[in-house]
C-alpha positions in Angstrom: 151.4 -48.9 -74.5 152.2 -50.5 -77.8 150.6 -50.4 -81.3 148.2 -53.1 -81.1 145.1 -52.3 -82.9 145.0 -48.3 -81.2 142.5 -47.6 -83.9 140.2 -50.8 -82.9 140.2 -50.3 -79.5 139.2 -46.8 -79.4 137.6 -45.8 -82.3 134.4 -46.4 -80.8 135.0 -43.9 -77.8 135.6 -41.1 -80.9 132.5 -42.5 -82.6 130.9 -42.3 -79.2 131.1 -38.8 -79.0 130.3 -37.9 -82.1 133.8 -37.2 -83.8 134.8 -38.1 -87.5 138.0 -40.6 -86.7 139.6 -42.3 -89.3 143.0 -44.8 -88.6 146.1 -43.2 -89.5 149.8 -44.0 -89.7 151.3 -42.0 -87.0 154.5 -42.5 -88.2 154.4 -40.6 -91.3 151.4 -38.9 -90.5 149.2 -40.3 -92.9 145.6 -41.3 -93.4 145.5 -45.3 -93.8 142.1 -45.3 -95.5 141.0 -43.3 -98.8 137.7 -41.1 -98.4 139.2 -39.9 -94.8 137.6 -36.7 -95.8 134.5 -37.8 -95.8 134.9 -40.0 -92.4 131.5 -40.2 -89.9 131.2 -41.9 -86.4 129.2 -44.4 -88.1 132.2 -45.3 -90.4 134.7 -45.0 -88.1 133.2 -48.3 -86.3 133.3 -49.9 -89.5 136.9 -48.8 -90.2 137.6 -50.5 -86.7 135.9 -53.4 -87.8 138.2 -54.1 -90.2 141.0 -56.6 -89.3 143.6 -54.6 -91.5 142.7 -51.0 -90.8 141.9 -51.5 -86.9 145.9 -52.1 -86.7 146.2 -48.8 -87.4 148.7 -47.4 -84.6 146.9 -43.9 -84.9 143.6 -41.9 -85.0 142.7 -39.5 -87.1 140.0 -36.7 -86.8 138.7 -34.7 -89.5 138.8 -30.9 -88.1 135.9 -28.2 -88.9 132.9 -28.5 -89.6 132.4 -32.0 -89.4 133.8 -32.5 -86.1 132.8 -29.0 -84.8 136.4 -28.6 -84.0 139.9 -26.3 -84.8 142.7 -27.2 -83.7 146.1 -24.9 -83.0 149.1 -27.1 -83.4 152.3 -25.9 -81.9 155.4 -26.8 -83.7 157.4 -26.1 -80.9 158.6 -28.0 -77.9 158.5 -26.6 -74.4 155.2 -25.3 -71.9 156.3 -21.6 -73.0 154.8 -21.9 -76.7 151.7 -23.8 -75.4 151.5 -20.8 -72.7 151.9 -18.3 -75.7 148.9 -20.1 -77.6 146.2 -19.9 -74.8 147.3 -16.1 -74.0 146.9 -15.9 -78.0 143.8 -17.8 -78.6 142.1 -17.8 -75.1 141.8 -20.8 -72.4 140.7 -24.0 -73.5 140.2 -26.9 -71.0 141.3 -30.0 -74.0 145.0 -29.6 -74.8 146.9 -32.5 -75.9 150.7 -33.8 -75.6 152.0 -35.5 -79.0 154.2 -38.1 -79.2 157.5 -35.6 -79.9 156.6 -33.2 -76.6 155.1 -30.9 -78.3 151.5 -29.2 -78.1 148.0 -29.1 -79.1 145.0 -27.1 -78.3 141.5 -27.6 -79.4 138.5 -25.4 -79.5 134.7 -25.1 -81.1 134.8 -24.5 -84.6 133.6 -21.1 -85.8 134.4 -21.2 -89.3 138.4 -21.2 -89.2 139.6 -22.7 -91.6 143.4 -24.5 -92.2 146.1 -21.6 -91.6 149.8 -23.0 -91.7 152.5 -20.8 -89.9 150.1 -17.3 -90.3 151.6 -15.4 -87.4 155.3 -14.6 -88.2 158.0 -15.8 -85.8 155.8 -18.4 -84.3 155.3 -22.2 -84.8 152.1 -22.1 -84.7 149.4 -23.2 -87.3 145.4 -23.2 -87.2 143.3 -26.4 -88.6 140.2 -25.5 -89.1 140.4 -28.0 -91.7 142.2 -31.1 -92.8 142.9 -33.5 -90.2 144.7 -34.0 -86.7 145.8 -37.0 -85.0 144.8 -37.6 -81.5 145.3 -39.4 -78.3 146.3 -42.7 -77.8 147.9 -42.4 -81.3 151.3 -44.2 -80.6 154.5 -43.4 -82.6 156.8 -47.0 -82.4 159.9 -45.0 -83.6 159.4 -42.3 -80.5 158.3 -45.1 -77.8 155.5 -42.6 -77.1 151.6 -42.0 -77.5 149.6 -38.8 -77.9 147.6 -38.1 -74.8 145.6 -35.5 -73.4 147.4 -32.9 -71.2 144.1 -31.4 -70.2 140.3 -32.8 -70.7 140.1 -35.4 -72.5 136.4 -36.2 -75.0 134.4 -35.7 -71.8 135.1 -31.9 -71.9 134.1 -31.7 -75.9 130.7 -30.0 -75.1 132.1 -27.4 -73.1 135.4 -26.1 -75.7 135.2 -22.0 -76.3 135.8 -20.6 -79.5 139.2 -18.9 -80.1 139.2 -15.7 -79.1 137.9 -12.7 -81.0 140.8 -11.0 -83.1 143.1 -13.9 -82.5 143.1 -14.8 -85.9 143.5 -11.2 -87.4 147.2 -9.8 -86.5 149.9 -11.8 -89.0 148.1 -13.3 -91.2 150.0 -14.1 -94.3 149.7 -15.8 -97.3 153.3 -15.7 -98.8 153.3 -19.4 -100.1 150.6 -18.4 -102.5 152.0 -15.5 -104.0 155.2 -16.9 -104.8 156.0 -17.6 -108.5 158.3 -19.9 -110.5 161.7 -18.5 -110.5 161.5 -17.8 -107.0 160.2 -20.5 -104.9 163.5 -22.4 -104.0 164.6 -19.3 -102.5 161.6 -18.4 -100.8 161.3 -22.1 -99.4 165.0 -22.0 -97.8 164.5 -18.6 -96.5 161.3 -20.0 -94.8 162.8 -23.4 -93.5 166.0 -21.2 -92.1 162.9 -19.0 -90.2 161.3 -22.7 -88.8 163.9 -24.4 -88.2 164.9 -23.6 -84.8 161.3 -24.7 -84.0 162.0 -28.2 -84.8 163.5 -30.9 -83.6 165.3 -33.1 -86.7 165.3 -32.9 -90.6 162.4 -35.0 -91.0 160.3 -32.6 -88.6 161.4 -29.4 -91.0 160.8 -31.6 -94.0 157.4 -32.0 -93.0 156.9 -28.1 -92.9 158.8 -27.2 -95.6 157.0 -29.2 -97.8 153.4 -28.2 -96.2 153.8 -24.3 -96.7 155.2 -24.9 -99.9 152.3 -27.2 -101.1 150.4 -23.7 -101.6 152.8 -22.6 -104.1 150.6 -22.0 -107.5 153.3 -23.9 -109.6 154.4 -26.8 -107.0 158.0 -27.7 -106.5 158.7 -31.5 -106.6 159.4 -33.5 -103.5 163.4 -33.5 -103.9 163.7 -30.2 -104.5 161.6 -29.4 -101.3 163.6 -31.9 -99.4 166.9 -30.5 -100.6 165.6 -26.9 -99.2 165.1 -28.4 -95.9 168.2 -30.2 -95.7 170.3 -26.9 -96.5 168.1 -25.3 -93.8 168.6 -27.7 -91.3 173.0 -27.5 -92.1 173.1 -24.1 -91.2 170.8 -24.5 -88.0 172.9 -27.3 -86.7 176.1 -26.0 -87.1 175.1 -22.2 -85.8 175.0 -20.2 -89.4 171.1 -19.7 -88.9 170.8 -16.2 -88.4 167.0 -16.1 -89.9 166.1 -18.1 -87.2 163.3 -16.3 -85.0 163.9 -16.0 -81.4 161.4 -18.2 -79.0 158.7 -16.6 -76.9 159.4 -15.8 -73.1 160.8 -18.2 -71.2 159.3 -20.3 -68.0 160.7 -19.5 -64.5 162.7 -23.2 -65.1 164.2 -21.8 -67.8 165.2 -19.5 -66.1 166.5 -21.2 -63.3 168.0 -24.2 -65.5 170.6 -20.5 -67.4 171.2 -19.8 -63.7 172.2 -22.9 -62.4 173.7 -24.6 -65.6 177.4 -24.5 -64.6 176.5 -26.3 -61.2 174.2 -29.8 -62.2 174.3 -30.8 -58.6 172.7 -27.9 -57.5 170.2 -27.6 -60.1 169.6 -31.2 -59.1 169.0 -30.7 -55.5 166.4 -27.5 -56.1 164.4 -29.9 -58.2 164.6 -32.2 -55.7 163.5 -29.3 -53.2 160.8 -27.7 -55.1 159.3 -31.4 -55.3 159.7 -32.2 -51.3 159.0 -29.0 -49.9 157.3 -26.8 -52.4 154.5 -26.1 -50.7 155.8 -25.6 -47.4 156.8 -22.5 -45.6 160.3 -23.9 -44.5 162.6 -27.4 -44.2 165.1 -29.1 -42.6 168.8 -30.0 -44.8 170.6 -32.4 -43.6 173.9 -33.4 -45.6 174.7 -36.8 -43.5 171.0 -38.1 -43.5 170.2 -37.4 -46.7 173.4 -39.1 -48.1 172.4 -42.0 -46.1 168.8 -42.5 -47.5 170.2 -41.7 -51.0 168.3 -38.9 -51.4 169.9 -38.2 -53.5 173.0 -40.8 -53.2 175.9 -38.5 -52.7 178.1 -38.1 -50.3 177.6 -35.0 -47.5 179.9 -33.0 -48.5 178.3 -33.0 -52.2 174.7 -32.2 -50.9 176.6 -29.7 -48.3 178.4 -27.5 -51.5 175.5 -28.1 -53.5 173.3 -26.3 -50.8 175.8 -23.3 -50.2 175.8 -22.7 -53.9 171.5 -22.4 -54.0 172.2 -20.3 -50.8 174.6 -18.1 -52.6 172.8 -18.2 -55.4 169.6 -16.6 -53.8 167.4 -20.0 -55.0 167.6 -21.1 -50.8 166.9 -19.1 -47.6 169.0 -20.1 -44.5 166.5 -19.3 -42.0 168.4 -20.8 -38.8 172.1 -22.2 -39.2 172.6 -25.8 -38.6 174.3 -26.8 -35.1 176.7 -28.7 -35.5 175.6 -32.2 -33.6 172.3 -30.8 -32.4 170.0 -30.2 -35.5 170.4 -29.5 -39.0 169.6 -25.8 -40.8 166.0 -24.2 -41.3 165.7 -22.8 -44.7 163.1 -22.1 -47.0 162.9 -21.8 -51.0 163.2 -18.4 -52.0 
């Protein structure tokens, strides 16, 4: 995919189900049109219509009431904060990949309204208002689209609302109460908290300077950019001790800690659990496998990397190998 005319060639299907999209730049994550606020499926086709705006490399959908829609964002890479949203906020069968990996779920509006980073030590922010971009919005400086993980506009009609009380625990509203004399402190203190949740400068940068748009007297943009950059010194170079700890991790996180000082047999289990995963035992066989360069190591590499997922308790020898007569039964534990 590429950025030719995204907005042109699928505003209609937005329009079609009765969503509010409006082009965006996906780069910098802004609206390309004035009045997005007020967008309608009707002008949306126009929009698309446009030679200049249907360029537009991104869509852009007006969340709450207009679109009947709230969004959670996750500012956090990796399946474990996206599996911490839907035990959060209940099952929802429309999530959505961005361009950057990380997460989106959607779900029926019921009155929610736009909630940046309420819950504390989570990435996590609730738009019930403003806007969000969605799929096939394409970012040219990632090489990636937005797409839907699960659903897609066909499942609209059937999206549950979040889940009673989800909203309640951790709310905050610390960005409004803080005063002059106190807001660069407050806004380094909260980039040094987010930072670990994001992947560059120019990712923090964008949160820093969204929480600390509610400030009652606003800071100015270098200011807020000079917060995040002091932030994002101490995260890189392992001085961030206000950083807040991630949510449980997967079972291949897990196995990734336990095999990380042996890549070849981390390798060779993903190469299992992809053959064999769902069957109840298989074959190795060192010499034929290094001959079909699956994967293209020699025997003796497959071999040690097999003792050590043996060893290791990842692999089940369930019959040796015989040495000339048949290779070794295992299974994956």
């Amino acid at each position: 995919m590429n950025a030719a005319r995204i907005f042109a060639a699928h505003a209609h299907e937005y329009a079609e189900a009765g969503l509010p999209a409006f082009p965006v730049d996906a780069r910098h994550k802004r609206p390309a049109v004035k009045g997005w606020q007020f967008a309608t499926p009707q002008r949306a086709r126009i929009w698309a219509a446009d030679a200049r705006l249907g360029d537009a490399d991104g869509l852009g959908i007006v969340m709450g009431q207009a679109s009947g829609l709230t969004e959670i964002d996750v500012d956090g890479v990796g399946e474990a904060w996206l599996a911490v949203v839907l035990e959060r906020f209940g099952g929802t069968p429309l999530t959505v990949r961005t361009a950057s990996g990380k997460s989106k779920a959607w779900y029926r509006h019921n009155g929610e309204g736009r909630r940046i980073r309420p819950f504390p030590g989570q990435p996590i922010d609730v738009l019930g208002a403003g806007f969000s971009i969605a799929p096939p919005s394409w970012r040219e400086d990632l090489g990636a689209s937005y797409a839907f993980r699960t659903g897609g506009l066909a499942a609209l009609d059937g999206l549950p609302v979040i889940k009673p009380g989800a909203l309640d625990t951790g709310f905050s509203r610390a960005a409004e109460g803080v005063q002059q004399g106190e807001r660069n402190h407050a806004l380094w203190r909260y980039c040094m908290t987010q930072a670990r949740h994001c992947d560059d400068l120019d990712a923090l940068s964008d949160v820093a300077a969204t929480w600390a748009s509610a400030f009652p007297d606003p800071l100015s943009a270098s200011e807020v950019q000079r917060c995040a950059r002091s932030a994002w010194g101490y995260e890189t170079t392992g001085r961030n001790f206000l950083g807040l700890i991630k949510p449980q991790v997967t079972e291949g996180d897990r196995r990734m800690d336990a095999l990380i000082d042996n890549p070849d047999a981390f390798t060779l289990l993903m190469l299992f659990q992809r053959w064999h995963g769902s069957r109840p035992s298989f074959r190795i066989a060192p010499t034929a496998m290094s001959e079909a360069k699956q994967p293209p190591w020699h025997h003796t590499r497959i071999a040690r990397a097999r003792d050590t997922l043996i060893e290791r308790g990842f692999v089940e020898e369930i019959k040796p190998p015989v040495r000339g007569k048949r290779p070794g039964l295992y299974r994956l534990a």
